[in-house]
C-alpha positions as CSV (number, residue, x, y, z in Angstrom):
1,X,-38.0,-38.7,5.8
2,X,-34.1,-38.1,6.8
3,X,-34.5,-34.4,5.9
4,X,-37.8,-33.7,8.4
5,X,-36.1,-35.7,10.6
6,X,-33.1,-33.3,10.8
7,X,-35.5,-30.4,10.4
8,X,-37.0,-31.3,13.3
9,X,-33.9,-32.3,15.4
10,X,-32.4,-28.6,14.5
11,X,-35.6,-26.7,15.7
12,X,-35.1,-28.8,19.2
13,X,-31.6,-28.0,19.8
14,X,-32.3,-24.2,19.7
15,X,-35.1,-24.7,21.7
16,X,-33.3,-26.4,24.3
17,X,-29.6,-25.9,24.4
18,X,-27.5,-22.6,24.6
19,X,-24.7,-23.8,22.8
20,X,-26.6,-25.3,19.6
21,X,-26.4,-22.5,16.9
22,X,-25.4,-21.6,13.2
23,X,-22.8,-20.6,12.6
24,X,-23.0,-17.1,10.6
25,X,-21.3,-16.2,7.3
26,X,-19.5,-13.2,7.8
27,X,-20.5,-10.1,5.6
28,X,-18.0,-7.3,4.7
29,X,-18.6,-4.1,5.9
30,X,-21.7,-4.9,7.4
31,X,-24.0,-5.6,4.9
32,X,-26.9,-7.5,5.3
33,X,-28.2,-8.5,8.5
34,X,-24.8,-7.1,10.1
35,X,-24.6,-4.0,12.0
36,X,-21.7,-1.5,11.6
37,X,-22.0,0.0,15.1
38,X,-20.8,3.2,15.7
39,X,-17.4,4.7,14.5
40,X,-16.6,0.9,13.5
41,X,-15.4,1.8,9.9
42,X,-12.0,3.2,10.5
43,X,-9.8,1.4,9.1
44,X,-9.7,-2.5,10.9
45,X,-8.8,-5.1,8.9
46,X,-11.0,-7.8,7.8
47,X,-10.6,-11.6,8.0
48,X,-12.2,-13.1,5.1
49,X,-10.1,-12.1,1.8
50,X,-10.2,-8.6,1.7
51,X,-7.2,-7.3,3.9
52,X,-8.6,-3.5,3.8
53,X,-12.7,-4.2,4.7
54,X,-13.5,-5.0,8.2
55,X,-15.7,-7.9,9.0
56,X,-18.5,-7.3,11.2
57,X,-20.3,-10.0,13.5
58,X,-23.1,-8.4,13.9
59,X,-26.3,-8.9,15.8
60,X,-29.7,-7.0,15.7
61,X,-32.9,-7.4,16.7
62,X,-35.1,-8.2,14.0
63,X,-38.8,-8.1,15.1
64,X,-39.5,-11.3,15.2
65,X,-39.8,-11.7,19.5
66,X,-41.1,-15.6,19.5
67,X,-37.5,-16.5,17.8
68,X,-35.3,-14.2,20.0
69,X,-33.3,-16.5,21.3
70,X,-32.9,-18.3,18.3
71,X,-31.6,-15.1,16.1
72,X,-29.0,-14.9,18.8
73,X,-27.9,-18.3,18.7
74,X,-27.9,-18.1,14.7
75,X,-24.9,-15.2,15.0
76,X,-22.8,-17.4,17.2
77,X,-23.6,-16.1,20.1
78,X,-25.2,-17.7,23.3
79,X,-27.3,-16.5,26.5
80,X,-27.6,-17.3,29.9
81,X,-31.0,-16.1,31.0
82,X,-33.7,-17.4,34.6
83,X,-35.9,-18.7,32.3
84,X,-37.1,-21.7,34.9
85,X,-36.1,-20.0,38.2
86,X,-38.8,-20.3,41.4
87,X,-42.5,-19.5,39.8
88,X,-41.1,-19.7,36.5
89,X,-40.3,-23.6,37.1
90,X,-43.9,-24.5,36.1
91,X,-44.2,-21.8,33.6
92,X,-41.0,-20.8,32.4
93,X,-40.5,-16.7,30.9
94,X,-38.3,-15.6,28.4
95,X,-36.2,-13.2,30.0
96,X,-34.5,-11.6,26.5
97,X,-37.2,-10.3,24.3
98,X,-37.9,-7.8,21.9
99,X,-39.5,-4.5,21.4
100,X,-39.9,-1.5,19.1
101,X,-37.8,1.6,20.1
102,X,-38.9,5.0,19.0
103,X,-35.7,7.1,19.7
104,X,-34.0,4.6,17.5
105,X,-36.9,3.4,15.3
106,X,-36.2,-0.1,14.9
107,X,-36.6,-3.2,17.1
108,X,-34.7,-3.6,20.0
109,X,-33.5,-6.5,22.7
110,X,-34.8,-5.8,26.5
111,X,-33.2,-8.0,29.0
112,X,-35.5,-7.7,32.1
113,X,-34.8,-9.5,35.6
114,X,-37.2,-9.8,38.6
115,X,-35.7,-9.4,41.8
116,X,-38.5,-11.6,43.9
117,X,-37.9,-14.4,41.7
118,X,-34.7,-14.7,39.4
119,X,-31.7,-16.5,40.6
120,X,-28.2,-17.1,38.3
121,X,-28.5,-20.1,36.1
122,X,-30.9,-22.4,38.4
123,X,-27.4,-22.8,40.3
124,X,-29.0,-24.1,44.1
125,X,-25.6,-22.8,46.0
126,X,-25.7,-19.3,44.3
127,X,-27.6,-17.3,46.9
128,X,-26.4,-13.7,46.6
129,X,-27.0,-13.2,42.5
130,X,-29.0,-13.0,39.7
131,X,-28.2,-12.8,36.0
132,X,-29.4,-12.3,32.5
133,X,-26.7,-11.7,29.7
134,X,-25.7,-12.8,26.3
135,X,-22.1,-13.7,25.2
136,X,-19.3,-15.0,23.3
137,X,-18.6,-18.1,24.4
138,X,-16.2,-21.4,23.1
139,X,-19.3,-22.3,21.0
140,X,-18.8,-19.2,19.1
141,X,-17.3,-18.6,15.7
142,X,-13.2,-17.0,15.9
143,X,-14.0,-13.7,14.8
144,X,-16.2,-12.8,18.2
145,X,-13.4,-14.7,20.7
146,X,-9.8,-12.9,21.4
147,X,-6.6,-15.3,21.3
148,X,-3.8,-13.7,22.7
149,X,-2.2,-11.0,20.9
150,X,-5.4,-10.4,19.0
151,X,-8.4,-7.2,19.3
152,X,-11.6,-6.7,19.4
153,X,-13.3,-3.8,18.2
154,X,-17.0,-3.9,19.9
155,X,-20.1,-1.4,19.4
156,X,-23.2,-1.8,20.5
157,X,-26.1,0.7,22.2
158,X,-27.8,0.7,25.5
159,X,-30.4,2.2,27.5
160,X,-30.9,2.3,31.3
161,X,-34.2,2.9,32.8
162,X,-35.4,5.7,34.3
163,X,-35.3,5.4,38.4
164,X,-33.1,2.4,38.1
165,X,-31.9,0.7,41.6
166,X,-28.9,0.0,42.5
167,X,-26.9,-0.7,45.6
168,X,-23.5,-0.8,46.9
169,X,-22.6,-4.2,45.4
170,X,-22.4,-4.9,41.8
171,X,-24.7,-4.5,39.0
172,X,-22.7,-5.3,35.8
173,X,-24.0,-4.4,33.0
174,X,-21.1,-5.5,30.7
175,X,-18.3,-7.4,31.1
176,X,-14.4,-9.2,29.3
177,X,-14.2,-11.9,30.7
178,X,-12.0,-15.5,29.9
179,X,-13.3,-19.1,28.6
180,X,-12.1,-21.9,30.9
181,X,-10.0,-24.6,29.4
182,X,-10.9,-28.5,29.5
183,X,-9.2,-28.8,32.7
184,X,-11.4,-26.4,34.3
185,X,-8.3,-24.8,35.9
186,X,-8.2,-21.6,33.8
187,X,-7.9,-18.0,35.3
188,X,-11.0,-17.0,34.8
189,X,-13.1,-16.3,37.6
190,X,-13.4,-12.7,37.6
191,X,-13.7,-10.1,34.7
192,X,-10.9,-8.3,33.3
193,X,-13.5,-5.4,32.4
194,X,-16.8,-4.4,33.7
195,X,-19.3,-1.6,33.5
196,X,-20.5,-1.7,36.9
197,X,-23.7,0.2,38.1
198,X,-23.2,1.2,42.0
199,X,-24.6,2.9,45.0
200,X,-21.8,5.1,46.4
201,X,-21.4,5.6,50.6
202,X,-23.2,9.3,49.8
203,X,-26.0,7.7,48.2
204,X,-25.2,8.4,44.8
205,X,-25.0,6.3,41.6
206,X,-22.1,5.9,39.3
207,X,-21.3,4.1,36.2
208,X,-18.1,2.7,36.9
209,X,-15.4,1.3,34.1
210,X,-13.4,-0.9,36.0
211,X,-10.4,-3.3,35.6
212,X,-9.7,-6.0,37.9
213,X,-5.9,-7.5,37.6
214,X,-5.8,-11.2,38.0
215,X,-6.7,-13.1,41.6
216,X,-3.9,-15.4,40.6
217,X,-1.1,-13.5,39.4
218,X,-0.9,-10.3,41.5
219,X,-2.5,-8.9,44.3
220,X,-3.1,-5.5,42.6
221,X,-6.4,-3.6,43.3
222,X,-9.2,-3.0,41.1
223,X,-8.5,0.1,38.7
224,X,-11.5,3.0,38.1
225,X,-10.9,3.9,34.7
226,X,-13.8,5.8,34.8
227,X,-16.5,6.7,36.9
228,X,-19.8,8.6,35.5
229,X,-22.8,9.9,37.2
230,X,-25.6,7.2,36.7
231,X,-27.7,10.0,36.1
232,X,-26.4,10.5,32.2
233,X,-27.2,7.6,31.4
234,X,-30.9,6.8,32.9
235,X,-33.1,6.9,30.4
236,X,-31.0,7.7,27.4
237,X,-30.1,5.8,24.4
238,X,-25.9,5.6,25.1
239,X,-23.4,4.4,21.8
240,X,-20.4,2.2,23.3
241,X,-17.2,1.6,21.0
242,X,-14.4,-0.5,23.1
243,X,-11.1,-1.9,21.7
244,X,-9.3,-4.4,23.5
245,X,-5.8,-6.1,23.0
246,X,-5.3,-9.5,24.6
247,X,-2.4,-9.9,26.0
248,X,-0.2,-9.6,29.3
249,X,0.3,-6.1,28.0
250,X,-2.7,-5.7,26.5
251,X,-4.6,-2.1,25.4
252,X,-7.7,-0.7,26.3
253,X,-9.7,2.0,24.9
254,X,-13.5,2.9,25.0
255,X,-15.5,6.0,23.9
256,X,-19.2,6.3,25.8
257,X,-21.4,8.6,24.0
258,X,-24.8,9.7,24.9
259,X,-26.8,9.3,21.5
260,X,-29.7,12.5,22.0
261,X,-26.7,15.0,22.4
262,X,-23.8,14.0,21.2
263,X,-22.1,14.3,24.9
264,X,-19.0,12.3,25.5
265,X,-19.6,10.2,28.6
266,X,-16.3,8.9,29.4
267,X,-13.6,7.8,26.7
268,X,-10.1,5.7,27.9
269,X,-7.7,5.9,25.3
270,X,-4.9,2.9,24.9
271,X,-4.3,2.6,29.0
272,X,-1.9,-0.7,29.1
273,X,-3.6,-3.4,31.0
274,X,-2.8,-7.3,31.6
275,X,-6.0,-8.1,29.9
276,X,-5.4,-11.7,29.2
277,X,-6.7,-14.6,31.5
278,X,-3.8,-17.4,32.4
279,X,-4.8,-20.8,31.0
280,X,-8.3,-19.5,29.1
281,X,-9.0,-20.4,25.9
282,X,-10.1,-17.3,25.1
283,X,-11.4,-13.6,26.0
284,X,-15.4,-12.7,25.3
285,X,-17.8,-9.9,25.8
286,X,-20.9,-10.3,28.0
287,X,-23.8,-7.9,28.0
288,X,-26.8,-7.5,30.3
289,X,-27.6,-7.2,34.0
290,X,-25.7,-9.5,36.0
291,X,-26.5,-8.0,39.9
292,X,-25.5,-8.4,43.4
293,X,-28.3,-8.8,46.1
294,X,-26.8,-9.2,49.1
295,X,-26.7,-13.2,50.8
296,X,-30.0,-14.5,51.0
297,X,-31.6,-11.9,48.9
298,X,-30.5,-9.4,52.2
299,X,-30.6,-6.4,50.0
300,X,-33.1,-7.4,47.4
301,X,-35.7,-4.6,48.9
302,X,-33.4,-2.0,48.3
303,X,-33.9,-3.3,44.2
304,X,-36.9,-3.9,41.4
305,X,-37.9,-5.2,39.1
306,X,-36.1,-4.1,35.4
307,X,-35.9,-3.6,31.8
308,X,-32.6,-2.8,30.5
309,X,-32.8,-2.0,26.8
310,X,-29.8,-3.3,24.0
311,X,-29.0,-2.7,20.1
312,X,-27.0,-3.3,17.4
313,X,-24.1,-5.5,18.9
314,X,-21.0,-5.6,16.9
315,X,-17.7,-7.5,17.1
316,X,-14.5,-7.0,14.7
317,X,-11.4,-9.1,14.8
318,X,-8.4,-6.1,13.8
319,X,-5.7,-6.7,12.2
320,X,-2.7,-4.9,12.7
């Protein structure tokens, strides 16, 4: 009876915790259930005995929508999603699903949010916000969390839908952000990388790379390290490959490509950043829509409903 028992017990943790998962044997290469990503097989070094193959933490979609959130938490990775926010209290909706692409031909995750309804994380004080992402987190296996003085080579593949709102606060799409210590003190309230979807004074949208130094440390302004016409992106299948080092003096380089022509969207190469957090316990990638709606929902007309479409996340520990 012991083994049902723990059977049972394991199916209710990843029903009903974020943080319960298993953690996933890494596969050289990206073999088997393990995506490569884009322009990921250059060279990195792996972690698990062989010092010249990188090793990829990969996640895909897999078909199977009922155990979504389950396949994520089984590659050591977690979500935050408004699963039981307002109506969806006494019903709650599974905000990360899955669905079969036919650009990419294969199964895909769509991360949708309603903007009548959705709040961030059932937090009662939050009034302005609304989120649904995966992530890294402290739960997560080394390989997909940064220590200082260590990078992260990360792919993965989005799509923005066509006529997608936005305003002039933030829309994150993606973000690097720090893991707060025990103490709860750590620097880590804002992001040290976004991709930021944003209506501009003129009325236009951009796609905006952005760093934001440290609240804490300095009183340095946010830095555009690239701004894109939102228009290149709506509707299109886009390929992402970013590469981070952690540290005070820390490197950042990403290549955006549009995947039906081959365009080059924006690429950074090696532009020295402080990208590490003071007092974190690590740096993690976040991916989704995490948007702004004014205070009390004051710009939430101005927004709809949407369906942001993701693929084939990747994460690789380099080594130099």
């Amino acid at each position: 009876m012991s083994k049902y028992c723990a059977f049972f017990l394991m199916l209710s943790l990843v029903a009903n915790c974020g943080s319960a998962f298993v953690i996933p044997d890494p596969v050289p290469g990206g073999k088997t259930g393990q995506t490569t990503g884009d322009g990921s097989g250059d060279g990195s070094t792996g972690t698990e005995g062989n010092e010249t193959t990188p090793v990829h933490y990969g996640l895909e979609a897999d078909g199977n929508d009922e155990g979504t959130y389950a396949l994520i938490l089984s590659k050591g990775y977690n979500y935050e999603t408004p699963d039981n926010s307002g109506e969806h209290a006494q019903a709650p909706y599974r905000h990360i699903r899955q669905s079969y692409d036919k650009d990419l031909g294969k199964y895909v995750f769509d991360f949708i949010l309603h903007i009548d309804n959705d709040d961030d994380r059932g937090l009662a004080d939050v009034k302005d916000r609304q989120r649904n992402e995966i992530k890294t987190d402290a739960h997560s296996p080394d390989s997909l969390v940064a220590q200082y003085g260590e990078t992260l080579k990360m792919n993965w593949k989005f799509r923005l839908p066509e006529g997608m709102k936005t305003t002039n606060k933030f829309a994150h799409i993606h973000q690097l952000k720090g893991i707060d210590n025990k103490e709860g003190n750590a620097d880590v309230a804002l992001p040290a990388i976004t991709f930021t979807c944003r209506t501009l004074s003129n009325g236009k949208q951009q796609m905006q790379v952005i760093f934001t130094p440290s609240a804490i440390e300095t009183t340095d302004k946010q830095t555009y390290l690239a701004r894109i016409d939102l228009s290149d992106f709506l509707g299109e299948w886009v390929s992402v490959t970013e590469t981070v080092l952690f540290a005070d003096e820390g490197l950042y380089s990403v290549v955006i490509t549009r995947m039906r022509d081959g365009k080059q969207l924006a690429k950074v190469d090696k532009v020295q950043l402080d990208t590490w957090r003071t007092g974190c316990t690590g740096m993690r990638p976040k991916w989704g829509l995490y948007r702004n709606f004014g205070e009390n929902r004051s710009l939430a007309s101005q927004l709809r409903d949407e369906t942001l479409k993701f693929a084939d996340f990747d994460i690789i520990k380099v080594k130099d």
